[in-house]
TILUMKE-364795 format. One record per residue: chain; x, y, z of N, C-alpha, C in turn; residue number from 1. Coordinates in nm, 2 decimals, decimal comma, padded with zeros to 4 digits. Layout:
% TILUMKE-364795
['A' [X Y Z] [X Y Z] [X Y Z] NUM];
...
***
This chain:
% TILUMKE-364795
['A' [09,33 03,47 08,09] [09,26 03,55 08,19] [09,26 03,69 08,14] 1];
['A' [09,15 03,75 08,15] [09,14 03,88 08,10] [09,14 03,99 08,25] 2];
['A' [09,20 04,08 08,25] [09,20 04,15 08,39] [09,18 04,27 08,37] 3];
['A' [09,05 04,34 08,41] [08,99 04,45 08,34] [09,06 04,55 08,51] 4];
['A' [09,11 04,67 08,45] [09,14 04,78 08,59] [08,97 04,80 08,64] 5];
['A' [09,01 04,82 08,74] [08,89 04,81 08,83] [08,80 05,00 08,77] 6];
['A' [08,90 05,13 08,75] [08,85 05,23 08,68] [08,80 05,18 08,55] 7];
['A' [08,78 05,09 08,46] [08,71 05,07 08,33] [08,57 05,07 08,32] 8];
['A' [08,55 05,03 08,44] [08,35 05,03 08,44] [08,34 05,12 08,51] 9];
['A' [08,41 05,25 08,55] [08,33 05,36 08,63] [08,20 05,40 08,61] 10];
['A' [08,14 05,51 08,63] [08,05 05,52 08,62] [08,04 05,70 08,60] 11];
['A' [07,98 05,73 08,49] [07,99 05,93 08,44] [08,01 05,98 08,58] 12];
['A' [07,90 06,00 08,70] [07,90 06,06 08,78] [08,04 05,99 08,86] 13];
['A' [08,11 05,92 08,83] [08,27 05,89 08,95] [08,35 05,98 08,83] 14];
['A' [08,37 05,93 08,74] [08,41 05,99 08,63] [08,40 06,18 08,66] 15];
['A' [08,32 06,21 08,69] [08,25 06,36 08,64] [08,31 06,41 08,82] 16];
['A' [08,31 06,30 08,89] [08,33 06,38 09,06] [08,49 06,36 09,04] 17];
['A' [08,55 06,31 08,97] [08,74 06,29 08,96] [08,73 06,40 08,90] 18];
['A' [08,73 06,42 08,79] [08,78 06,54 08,72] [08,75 06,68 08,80] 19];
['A' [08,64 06,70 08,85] [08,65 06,79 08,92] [08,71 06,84 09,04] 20];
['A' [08,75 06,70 09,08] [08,83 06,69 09,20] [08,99 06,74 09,16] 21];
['A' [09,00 06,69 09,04] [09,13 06,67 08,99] [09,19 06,83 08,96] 22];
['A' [09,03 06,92 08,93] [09,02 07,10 08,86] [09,07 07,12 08,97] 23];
['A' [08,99 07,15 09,04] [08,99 07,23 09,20] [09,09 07,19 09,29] 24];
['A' [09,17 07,06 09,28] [09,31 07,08 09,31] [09,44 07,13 09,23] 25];
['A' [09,40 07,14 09,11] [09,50 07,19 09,03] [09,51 07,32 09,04] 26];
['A' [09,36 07,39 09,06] [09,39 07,54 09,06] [09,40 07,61 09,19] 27];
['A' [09,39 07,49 09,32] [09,43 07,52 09,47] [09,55 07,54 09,47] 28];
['A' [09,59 07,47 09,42] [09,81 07,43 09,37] [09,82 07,58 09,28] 29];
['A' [09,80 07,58 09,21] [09,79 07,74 09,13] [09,81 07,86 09,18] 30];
['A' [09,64 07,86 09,23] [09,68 08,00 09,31] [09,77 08,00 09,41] 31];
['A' [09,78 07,89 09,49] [09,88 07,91 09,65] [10,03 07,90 09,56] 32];
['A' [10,05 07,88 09,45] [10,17 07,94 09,35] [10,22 08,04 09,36] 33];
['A' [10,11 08,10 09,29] [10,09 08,25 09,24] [10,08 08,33 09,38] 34];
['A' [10,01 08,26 09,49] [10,01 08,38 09,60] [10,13 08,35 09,68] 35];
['A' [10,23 08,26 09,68] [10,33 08,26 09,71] [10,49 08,36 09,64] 36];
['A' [10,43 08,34 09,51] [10,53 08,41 09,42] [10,47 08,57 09,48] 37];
['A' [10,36 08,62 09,47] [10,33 08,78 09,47] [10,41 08,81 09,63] 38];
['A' [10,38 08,72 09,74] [10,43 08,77 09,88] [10,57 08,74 09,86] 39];
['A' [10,63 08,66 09,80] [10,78 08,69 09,79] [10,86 08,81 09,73] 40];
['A' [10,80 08,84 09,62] [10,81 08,94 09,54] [10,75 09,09 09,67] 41];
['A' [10,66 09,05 09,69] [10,66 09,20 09,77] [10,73 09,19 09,92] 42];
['A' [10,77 09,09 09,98] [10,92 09,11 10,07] [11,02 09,13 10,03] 43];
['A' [11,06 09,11 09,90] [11,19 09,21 09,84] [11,16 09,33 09,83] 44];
['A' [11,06 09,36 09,80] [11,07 09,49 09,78] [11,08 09,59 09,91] 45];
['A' [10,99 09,51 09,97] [11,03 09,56 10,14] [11,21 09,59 10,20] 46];
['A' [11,24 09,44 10,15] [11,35 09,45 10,19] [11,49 09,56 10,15] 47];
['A' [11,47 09,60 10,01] [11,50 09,70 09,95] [11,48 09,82 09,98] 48];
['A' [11,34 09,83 10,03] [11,29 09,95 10,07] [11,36 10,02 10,20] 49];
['A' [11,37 09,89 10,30] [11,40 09,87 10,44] [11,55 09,92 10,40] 50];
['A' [11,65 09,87 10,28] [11,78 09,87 10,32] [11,84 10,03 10,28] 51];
['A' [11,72 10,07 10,20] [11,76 10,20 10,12] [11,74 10,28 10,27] 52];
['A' [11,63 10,28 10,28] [11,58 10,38 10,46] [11,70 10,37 10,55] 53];
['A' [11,76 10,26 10,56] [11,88 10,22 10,66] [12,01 10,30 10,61] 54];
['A' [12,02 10,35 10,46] [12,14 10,42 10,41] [12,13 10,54 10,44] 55];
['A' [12,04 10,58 10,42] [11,98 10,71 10,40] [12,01 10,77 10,55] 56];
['A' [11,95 10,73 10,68] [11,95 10,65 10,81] [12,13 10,71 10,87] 57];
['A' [12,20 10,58 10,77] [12,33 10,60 10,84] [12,43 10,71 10,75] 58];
['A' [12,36 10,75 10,65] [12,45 10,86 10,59] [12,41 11,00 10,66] 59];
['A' [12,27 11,03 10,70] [12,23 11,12 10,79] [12,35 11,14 10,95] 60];
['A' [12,37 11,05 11,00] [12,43 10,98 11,12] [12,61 11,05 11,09] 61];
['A' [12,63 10,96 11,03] [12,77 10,98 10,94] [12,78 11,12 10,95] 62];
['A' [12,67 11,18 10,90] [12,75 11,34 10,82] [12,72 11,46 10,96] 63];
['A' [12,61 11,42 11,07] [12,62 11,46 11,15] [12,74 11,46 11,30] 64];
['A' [12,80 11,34 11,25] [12,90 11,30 11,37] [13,06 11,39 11,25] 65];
['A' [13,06 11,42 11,17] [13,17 11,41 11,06] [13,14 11,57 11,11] 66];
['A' [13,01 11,69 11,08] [13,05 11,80 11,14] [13,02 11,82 11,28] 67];
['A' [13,05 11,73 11,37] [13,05 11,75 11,55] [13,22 11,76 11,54] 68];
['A' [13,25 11,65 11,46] [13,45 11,65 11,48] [13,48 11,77 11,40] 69];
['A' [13,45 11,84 11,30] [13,52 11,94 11,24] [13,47 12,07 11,31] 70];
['A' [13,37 12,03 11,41] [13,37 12,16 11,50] [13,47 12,16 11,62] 71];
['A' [13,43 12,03 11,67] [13,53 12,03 11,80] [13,71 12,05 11,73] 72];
['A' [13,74 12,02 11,64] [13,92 12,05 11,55] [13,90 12,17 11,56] 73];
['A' [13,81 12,23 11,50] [13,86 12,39 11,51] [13,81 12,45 11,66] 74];
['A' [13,76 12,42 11,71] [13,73 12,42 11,86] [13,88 12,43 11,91] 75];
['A' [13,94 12,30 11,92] [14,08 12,25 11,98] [14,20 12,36 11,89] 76];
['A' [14,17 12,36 11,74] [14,32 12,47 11,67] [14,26 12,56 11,71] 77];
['A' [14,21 12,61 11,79] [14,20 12,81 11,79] [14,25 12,80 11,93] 78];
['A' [14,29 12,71 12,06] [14,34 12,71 12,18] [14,50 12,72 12,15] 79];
['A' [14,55 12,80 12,20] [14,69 12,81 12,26] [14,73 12,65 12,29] 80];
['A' [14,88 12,64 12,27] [14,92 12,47 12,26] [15,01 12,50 12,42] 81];
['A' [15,00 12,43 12,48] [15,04 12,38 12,61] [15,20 12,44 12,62] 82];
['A' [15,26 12,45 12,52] [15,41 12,50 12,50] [15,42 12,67 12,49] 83];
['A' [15,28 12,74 12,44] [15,26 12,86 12,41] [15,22 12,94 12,54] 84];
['A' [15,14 12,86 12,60] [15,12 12,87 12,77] [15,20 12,87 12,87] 85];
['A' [15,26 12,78 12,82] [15,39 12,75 12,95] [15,50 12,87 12,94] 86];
['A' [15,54 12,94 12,80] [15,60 13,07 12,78] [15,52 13,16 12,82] 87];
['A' [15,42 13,15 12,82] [15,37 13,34 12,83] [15,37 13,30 13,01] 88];
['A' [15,42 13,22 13,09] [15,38 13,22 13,20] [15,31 13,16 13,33] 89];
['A' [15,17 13,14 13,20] [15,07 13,05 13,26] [15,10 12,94 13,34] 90];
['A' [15,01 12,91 13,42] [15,03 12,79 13,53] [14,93 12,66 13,57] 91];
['A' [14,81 12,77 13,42] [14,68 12,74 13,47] [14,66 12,52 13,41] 92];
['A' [14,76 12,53 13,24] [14,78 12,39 13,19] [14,82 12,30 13,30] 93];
['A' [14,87 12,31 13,40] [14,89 12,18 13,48] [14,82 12,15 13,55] 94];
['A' [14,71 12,21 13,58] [14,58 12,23 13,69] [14,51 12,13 13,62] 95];
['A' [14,51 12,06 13,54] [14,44 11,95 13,50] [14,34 11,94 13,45] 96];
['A' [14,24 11,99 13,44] [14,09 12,03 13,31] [14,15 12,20 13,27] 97];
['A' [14,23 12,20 13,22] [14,21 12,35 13,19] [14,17 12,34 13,04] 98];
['A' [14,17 12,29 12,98] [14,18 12,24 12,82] [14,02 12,23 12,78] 99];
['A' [13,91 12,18 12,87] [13,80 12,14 12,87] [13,72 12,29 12,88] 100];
['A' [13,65 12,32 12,82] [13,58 12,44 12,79] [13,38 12,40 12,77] 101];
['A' [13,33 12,50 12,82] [13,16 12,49 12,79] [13,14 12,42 12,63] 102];
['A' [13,10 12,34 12,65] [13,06 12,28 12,51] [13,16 12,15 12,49] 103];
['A' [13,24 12,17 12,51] [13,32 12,07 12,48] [13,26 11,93 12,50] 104];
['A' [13,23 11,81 12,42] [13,18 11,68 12,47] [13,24 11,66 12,61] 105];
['A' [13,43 11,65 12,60] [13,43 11,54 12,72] [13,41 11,67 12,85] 106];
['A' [13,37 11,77 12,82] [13,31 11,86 12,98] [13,23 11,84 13,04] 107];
['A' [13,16 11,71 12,99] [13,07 11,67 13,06] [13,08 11,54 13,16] 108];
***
């Protein structure tokens, strides 16, 4: 018995519409490759971008809360200490906000 594949008698034009078929899916597969690779590649870069802005962000943050406490410290060392008060007299430290002054955060 001889058993010929049923593709051996094709015909140029089945022949000529496979291969084509075969291009145009190969290079469909290709580019959605390649345009996969480029949009990955430029969400890293985003994301990079995004993390650097976020440092930058919390080091701004950081350095502005770092001189609110070195103001309020020397805010607090230049007041008379509750023991220096209580000698000269004063009566005013037991009165209970005496400590809290204009500006001061918790004055508010």
């Amino acid at each position: 018995m001889n058993h010929h594949s049923p593709l051996d008698g094709r015909s140029l034009a089945t022949r000529i519409t496979s291969g084509f078929f075969v291009l145009v899916s190969l290079t469909g597969v290709a580019a959605g490759l390649l345009a996969g690779w480029l949009f990955s590649a430029q969400l890293e870069r985003q994301a990079w971008a995004q993390l650097a802005q976020g440092a930058g962000a919390t080091q701004a943050l950081y350095t502005a809360h770092a001189e609110a406490l070195a103001s309020w410290a020397s805010l607090v060392a230049e007041r008379p200490t509750l023991a220096e008060l209580v000698a000269a007299g004063e009566r005013a430290p037991l009165s209970g906000r005496w400590f809290l002054q204009e500006g001061d955060p918790l004055s508010h």
